[in-house]
N, C-alpha and C positions, 0 to 999 in steps of 0.2 A: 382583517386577519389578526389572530390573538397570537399578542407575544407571549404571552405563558409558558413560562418554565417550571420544571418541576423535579425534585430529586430522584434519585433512582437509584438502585442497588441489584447488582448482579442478586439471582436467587434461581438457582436451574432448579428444578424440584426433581425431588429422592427417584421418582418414580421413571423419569428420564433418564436417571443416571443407569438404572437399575436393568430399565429400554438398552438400552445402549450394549450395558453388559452381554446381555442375552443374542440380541444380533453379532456382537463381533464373535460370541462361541461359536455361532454358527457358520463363521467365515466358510466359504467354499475355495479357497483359494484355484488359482490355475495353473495349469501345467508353464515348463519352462525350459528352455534350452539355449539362451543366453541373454546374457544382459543388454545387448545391442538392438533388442528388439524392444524397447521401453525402460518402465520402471520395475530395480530388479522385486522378483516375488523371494528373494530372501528375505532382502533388506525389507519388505513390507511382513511379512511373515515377523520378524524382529522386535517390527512396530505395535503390532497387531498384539504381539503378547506384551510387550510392555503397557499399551493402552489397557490391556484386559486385566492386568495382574499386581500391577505397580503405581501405573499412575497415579495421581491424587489432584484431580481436579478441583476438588474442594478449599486445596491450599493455593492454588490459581486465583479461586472464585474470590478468595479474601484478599489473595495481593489485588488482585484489582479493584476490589472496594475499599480497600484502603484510602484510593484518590474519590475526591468527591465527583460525583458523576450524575446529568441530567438529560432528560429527555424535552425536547419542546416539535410542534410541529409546524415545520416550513414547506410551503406549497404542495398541501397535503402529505406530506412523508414526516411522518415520525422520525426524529433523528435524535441521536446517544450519543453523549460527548462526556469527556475527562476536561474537568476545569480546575486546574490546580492554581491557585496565586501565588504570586511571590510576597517574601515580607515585605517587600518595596511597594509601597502603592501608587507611585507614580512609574511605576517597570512598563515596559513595552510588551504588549501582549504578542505572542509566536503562535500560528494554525499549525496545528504539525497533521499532514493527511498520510495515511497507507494507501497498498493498495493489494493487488490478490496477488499469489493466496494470504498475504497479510492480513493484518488486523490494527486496532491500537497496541496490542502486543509487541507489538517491535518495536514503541518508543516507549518502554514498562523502564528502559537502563538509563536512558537519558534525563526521566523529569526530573530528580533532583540536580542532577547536573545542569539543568537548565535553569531552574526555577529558581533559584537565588537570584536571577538577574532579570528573570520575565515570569510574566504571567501567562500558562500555556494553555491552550485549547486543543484538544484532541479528540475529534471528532471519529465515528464509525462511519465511514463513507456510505450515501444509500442505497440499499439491497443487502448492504455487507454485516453480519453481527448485529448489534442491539440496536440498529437501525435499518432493519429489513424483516422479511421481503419487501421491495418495492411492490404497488398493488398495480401503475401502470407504466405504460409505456415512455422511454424519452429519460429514466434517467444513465445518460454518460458525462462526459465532462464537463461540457458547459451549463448544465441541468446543474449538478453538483457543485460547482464554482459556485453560480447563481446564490443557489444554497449558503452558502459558506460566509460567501456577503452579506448576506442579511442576518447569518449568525451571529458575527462580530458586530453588524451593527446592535442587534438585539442584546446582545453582552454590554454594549456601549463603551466599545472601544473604535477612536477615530483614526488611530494608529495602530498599524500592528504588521508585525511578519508571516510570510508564505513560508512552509516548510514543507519538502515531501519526498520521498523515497517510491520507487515504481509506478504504478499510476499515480502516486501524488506528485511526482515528477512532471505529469501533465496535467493534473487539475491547479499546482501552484500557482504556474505561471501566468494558468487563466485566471485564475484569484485576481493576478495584478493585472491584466489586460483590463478584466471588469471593474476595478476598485481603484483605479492610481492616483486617485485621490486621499485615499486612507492606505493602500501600501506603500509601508516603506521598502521594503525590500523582498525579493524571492530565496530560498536558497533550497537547492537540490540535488540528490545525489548520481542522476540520469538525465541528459539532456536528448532526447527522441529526436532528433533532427538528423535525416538520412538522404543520401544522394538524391536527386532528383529525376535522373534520367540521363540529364545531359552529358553526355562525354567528357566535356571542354571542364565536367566538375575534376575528372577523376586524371588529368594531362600529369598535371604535377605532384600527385600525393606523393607525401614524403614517406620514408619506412615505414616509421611511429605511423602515419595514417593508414597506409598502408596493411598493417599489422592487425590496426585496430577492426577495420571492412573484411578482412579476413574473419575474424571473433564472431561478428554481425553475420557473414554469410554462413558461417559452420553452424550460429546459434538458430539462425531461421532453417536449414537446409535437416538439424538434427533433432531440434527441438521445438520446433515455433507449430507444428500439426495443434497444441489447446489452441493459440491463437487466430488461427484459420477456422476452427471448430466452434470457439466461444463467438467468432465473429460473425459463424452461418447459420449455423443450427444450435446454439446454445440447450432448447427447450428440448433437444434429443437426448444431447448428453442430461439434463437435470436431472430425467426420471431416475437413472441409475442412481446420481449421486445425492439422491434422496432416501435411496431404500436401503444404498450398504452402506455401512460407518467406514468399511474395509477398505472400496472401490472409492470414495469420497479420500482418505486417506494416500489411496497412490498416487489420485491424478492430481493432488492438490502438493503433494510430498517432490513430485517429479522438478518443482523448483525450490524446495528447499535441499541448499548443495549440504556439504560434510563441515564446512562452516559453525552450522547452528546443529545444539544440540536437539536428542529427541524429543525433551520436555515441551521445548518450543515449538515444533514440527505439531504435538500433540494438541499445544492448547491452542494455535490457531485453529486446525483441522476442529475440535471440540467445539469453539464458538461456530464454527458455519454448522455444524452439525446440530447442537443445541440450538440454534435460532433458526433453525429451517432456510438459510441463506445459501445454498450452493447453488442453483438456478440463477436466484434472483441476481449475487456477487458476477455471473459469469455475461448474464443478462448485458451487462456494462459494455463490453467490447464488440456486441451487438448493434447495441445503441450510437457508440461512437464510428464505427464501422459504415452506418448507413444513415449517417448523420448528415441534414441537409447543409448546413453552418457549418465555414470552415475558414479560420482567420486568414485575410491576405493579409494582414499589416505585421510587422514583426513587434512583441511585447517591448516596452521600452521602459518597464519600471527593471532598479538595479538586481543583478540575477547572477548569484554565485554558485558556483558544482564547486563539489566535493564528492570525487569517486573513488572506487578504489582502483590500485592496481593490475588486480588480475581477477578473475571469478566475476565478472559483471561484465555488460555492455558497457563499451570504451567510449566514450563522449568524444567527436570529433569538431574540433571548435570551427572548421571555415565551413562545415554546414548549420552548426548551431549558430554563427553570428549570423545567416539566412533569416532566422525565426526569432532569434533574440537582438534586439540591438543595443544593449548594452550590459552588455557581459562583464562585469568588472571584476571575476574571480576566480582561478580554475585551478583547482588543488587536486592533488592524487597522491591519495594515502599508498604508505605503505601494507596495505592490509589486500583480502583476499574475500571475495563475497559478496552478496546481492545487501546484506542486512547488517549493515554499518552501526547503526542505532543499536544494534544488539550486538553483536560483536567487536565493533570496538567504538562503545557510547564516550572514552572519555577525547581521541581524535574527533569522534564526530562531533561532538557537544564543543569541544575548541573552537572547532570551524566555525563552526555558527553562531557563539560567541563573541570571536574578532569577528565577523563579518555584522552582525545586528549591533555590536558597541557602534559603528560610526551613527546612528540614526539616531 
């Protein structure tokens, strides 16, 4: 297997951009009669002209080459990472992973704010952006973890931290399940550990628990149909969101809340769009879905959340300490929203911060 790494620079060519233009003129937009039946066709209509008219992906294309960024390939996938160092060259190196419809995008607010203190690695998760399409089958989390391992060792770092927000909320952890000998710590802003079934869980929930399982069943009951979709027939829904920029744009938009601005909304949707990833990114929850591997032991390297408030899935700690067993940190910002790292990068970069200084 070649460690080979090798530089790399965003460069979407003219003729793509141009591609793009021409398809979103042509939107066919559809009828409408209220916003309870999905994502609304104003708000997309909104989108669709500012993608068409204003945007300037070009000056995206350069904030992100601004950070040095490489390509190398791990058990056959191509994969694209940001490796920013800190001036410190004894700093502890941080994995920061996204997850859909993310991109590295979401942690574009944080690297300076990290990087005085670490060396970060940010990877494009594979299928996802400048490390995709996947070509076969099998890559979900543990696939990617795997991955991830052998990056950091390939970087030659024997140390270092898990970081992750939405799916990377569950490939972090797995980072440290596979690695705990070289992680020092997880930290995340979503802990996925949900009732089990048994009754005897749910005797004593407190309000606050209580409140939170409510969140969880309104979000699964009103929103959770991609989930269900990306988990059964991913390669149904693809075909669409291969041919329209417009239709790629809703169903990828429907989780970015009022939080984050349109720029944002824009240039993740543009990387899946530009790299031919919308399939393949959806492919993920597929693969984890009817995954034969599935950990019974709970992760035991140290593992801190930092969520927000309100606008996100609520972390409920007595089924998280189920799947974690040593949880040593659990903060809830005051803030509101799935994308912490973008919206409020200088709380999230604290947390993370005190939480990686003890290592």
């Amino acid at each position: 297997m070649s460690d080979h790494i090798e530089p790399f620079t965003i460069q979407i060519p003219q003729e793509d951009l141009y591609e793009l233009q021409a398809r979103l003129a042509r939107t066919r937009h559809t009828d409408e009669v209220g916003d309870q039946y999905g994502f609304s066709g104003t708000r997309l209509r909104g989108l669709v002209e500012r993608w068409t008219t204003s945007y300037d992906w070009r000056a995206w294309e350069a904030k992100l080459n601004t950070y040095p960024q490489f390509t190398t390939t791990i058990d056959g996938q191509r994969i694209h990472f940001l490796h920013v160092r800190s001036a410190k060259p004894d700093a502890l190196a941080l994995l920061l992973t996204h997850g859909w419809p993310g991109s590295i995008v979401e942690y574009l607010d944080v690297i300076d704010l990290l990087s005085a203190e670490f060396h970060l690695v940010i990877p494009s998760v594979p299928g996802f952006g400048f490390s995709g399409p996947t070509t076969e089958p099998g890559w979900g989390t543990v696939r990617t973890a795997k991955a991830w391992v052998e990056l950091m060792r390939r970087l030659g770092y024997d140390r270092y931290g898990a970081v992750g927000n939405d799916g990377g909320s569950v490939v972090s952890p797995e980072v440290g399940r596979l690695d705990p000998e070289h992680v020092v710590g997880v930290h995340v802003t979503q802990i996925f550990s949900f009732p089990s079934g048994d009754p005897a869980e749910l005797v004593d929930l407190t309000g606050e628990e209580g409140a939170a399982l409510g969140v969880l069943k309104w979000f699964w009951e009103e929103k959770g149909a991609f989930n269900v979709l990306h988990s059964q027939q991913p390669q149904t829904l693809a075909h669409a969101l291969a041919d329209s920029p417009a239709g790629l744009l809703a169903w990828n938009a429907q989780l970015f809340d009022e939080t984050v601005e349109d720029d944002f909304v824009l240039t993740n949707t543009a990387i899946y769009w530009f790299t031919g990833t919308a399939g393949s990114a959806i492919r993920f929850y597929y693969e984890d879905a009817k995954a034969k591997y599935h950990p019974s032991e709970p992760t035991t390297v140290p593992l801190a959340l930092c969520m927000a408030a309100s606008g996100d899935f609520a972390s409920i700690r007595r089924f998280a300490e189920r799947d974690h067993a040593n949880i040593v940190s659990c903060r809830t910002l005051e803030a509101t929203g799935h994308y912490l790292a973008h919206t409020h990068p200088n709380e999230l970069a604290g947390d993370v911060n005190e939480f990686f200084a003890k290592f």
